[in-house]
Chimera marker file (.cmm) of the C-alpha trace (Angstrom):
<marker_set name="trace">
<marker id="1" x="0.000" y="0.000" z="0.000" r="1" g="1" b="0" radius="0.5"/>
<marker id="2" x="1.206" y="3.605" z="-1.309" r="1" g="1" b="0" radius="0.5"/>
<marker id="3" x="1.783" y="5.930" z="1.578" r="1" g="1" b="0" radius="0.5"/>
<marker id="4" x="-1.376" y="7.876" z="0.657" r="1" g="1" b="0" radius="0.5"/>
<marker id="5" x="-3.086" y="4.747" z="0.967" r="1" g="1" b="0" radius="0.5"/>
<marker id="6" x="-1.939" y="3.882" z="4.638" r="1" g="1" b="0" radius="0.5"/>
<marker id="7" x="-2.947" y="8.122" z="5.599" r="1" g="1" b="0" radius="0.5"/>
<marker id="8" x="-6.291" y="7.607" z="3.944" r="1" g="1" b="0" radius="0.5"/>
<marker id="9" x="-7.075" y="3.722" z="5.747" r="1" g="1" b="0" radius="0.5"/>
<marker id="10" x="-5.814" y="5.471" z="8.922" r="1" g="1" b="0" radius="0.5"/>
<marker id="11" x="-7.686" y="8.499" z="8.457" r="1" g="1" b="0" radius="0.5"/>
<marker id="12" x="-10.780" y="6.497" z="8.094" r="1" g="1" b="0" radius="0.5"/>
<marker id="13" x="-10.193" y="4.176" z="10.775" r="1" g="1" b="0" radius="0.5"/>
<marker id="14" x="-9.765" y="7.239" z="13.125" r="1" g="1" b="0" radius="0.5"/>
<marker id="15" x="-13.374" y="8.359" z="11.692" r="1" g="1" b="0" radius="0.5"/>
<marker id="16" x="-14.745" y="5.624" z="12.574" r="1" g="1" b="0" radius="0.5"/>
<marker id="17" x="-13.383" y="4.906" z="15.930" r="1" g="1" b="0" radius="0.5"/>
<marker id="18" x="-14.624" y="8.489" z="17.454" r="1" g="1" b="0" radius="0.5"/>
<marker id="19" x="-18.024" y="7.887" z="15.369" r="1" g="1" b="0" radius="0.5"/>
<marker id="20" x="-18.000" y="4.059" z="17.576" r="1" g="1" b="0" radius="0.5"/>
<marker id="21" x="-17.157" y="5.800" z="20.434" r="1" g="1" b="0" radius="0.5"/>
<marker id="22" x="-19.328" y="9.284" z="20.164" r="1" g="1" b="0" radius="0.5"/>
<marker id="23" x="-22.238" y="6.488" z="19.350" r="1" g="1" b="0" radius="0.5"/>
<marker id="24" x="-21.829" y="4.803" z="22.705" r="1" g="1" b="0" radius="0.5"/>
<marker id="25" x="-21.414" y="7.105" z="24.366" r="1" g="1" b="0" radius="0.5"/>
<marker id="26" x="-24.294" y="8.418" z="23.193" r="1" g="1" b="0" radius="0.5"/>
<marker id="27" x="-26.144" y="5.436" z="25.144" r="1" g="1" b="0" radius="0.5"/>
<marker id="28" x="-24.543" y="6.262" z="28.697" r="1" g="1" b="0" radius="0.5"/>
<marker id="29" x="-26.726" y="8.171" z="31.178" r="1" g="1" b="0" radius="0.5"/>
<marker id="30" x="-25.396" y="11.578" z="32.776" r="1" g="1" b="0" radius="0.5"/>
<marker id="31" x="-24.345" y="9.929" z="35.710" r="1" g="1" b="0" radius="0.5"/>
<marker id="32" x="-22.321" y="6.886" z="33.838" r="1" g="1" b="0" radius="0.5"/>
<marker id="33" x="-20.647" y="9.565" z="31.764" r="1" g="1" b="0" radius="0.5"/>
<marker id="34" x="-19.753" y="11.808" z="35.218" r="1" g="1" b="0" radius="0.5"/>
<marker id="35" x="-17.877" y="8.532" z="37.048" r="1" g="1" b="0" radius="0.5"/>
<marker id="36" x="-14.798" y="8.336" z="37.241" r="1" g="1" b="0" radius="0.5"/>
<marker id="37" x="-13.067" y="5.580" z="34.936" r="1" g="1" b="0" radius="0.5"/>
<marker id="38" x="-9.256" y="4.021" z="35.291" r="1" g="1" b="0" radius="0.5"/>
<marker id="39" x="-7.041" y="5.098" z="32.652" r="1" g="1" b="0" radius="0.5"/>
<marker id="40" x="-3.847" y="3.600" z="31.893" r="1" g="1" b="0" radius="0.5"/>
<marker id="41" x="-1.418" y="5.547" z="34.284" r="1" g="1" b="0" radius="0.5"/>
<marker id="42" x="-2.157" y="7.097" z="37.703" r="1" g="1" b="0" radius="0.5"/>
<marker id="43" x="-5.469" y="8.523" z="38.650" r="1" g="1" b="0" radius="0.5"/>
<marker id="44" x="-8.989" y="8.485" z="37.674" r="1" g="1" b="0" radius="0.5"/>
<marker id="45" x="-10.747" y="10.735" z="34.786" r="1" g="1" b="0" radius="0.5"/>
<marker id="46" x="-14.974" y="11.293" z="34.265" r="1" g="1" b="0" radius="0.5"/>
<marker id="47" x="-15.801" y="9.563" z="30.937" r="1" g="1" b="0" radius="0.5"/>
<marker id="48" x="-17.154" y="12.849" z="29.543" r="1" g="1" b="0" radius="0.5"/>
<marker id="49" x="-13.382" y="14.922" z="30.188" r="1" g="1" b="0" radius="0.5"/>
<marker id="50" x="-12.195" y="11.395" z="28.059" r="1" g="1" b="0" radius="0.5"/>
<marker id="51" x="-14.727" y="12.450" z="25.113" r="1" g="1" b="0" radius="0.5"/>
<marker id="52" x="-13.899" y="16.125" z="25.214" r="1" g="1" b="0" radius="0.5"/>
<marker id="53" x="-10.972" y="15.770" z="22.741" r="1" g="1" b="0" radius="0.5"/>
<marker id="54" x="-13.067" y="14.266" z="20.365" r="1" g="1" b="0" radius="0.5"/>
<marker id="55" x="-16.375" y="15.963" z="20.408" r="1" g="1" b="0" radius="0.5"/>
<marker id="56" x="-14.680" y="19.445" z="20.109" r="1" g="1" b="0" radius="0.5"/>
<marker id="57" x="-13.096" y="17.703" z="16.728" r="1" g="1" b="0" radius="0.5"/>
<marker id="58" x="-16.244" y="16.799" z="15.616" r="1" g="1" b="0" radius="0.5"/>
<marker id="59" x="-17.465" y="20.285" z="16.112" r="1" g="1" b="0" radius="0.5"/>
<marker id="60" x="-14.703" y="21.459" z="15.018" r="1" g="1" b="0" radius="0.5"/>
<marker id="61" x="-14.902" y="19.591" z="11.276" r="1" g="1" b="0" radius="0.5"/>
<marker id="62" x="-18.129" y="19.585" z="11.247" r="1" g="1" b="0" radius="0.5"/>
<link id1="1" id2="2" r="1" g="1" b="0" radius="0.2"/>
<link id1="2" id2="3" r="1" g="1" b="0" radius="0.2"/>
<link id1="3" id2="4" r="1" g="1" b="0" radius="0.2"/>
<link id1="4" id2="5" r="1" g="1" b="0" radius="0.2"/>
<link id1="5" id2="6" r="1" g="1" b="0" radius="0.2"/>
<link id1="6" id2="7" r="1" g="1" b="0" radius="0.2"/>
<link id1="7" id2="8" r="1" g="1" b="0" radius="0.2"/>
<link id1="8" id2="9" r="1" g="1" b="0" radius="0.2"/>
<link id1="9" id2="10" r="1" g="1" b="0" radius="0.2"/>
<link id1="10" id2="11" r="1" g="1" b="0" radius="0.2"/>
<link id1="11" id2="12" r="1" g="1" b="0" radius="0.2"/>
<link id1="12" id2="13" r="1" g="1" b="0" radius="0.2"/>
<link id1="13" id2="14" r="1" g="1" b="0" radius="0.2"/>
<link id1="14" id2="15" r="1" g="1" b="0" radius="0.2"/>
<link id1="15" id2="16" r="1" g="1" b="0" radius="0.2"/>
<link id1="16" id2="17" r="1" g="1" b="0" radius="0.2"/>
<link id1="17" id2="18" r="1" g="1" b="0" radius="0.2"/>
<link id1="18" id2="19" r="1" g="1" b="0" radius="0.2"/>
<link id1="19" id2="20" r="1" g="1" b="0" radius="0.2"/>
<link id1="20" id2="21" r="1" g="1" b="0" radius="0.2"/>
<link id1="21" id2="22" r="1" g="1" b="0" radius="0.2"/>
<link id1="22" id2="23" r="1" g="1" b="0" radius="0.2"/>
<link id1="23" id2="24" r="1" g="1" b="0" radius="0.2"/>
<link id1="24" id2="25" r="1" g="1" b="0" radius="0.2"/>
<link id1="25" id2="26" r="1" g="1" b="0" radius="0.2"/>
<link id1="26" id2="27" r="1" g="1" b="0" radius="0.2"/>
<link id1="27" id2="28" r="1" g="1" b="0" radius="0.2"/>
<link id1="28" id2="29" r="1" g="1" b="0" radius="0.2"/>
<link id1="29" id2="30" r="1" g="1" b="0" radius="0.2"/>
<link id1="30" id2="31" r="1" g="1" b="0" radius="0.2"/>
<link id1="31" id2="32" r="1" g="1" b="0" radius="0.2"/>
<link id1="32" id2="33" r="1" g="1" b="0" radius="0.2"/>
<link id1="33" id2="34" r="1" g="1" b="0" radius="0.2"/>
<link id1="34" id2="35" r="1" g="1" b="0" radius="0.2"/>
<link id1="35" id2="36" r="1" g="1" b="0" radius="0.2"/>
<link id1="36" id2="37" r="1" g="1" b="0" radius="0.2"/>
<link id1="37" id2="38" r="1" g="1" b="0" radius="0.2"/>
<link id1="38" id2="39" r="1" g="1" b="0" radius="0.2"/>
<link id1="39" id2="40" r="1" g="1" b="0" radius="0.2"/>
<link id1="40" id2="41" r="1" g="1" b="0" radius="0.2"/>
<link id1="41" id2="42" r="1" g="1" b="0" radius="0.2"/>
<link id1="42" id2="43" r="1" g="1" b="0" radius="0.2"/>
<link id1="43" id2="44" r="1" g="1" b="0" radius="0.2"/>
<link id1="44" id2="45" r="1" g="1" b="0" radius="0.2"/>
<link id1="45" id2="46" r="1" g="1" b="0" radius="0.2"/>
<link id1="46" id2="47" r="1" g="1" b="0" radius="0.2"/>
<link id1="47" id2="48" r="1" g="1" b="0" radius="0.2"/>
<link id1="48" id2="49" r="1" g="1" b="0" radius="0.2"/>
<link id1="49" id2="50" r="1" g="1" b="0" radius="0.2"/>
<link id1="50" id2="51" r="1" g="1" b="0" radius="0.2"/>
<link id1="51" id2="52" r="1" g="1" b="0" radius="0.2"/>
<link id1="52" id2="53" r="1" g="1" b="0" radius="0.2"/>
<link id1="53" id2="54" r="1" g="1" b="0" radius="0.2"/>
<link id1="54" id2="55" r="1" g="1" b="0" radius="0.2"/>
<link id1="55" id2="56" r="1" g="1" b="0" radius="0.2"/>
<link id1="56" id2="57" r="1" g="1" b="0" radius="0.2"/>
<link id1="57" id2="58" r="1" g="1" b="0" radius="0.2"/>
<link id1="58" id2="59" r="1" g="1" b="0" radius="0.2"/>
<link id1="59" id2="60" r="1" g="1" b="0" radius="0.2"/>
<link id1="60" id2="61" r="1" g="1" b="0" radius="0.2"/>
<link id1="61" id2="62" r="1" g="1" b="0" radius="0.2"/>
</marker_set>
């Protein structure tokens, strides 16, 4: 696969990843998406702060 091949298939495997993940999240109620969820590394963060990244790129592309 061509360079611009492998940006593209990772471009639209990032796409669809946040879509997958914006969808279910979509399902969670406000107090699931307020708890606070292990991440790999020290400490605790609320699902919703873990979305933030990529709902302001969605907004952000439109």
């Amino acid at each position: 696969m061509s360079a611009r091949g492998q940006i593209r298939a990772r471009y639209e495997y990032h796409e669809w990843a946040n879509g997958h993940g914006l969808d279910t999240a979509s399902k969670l109620s406000e107090e699931e998406l307020a708890r606070e969820v292990v991440r790999s590394g020290p400490g605790f963060t609320p699902t919703l702060d873990r979305l933030k990244p990529v709902l302001r790129e969605r907004l952000a592309t439109g």
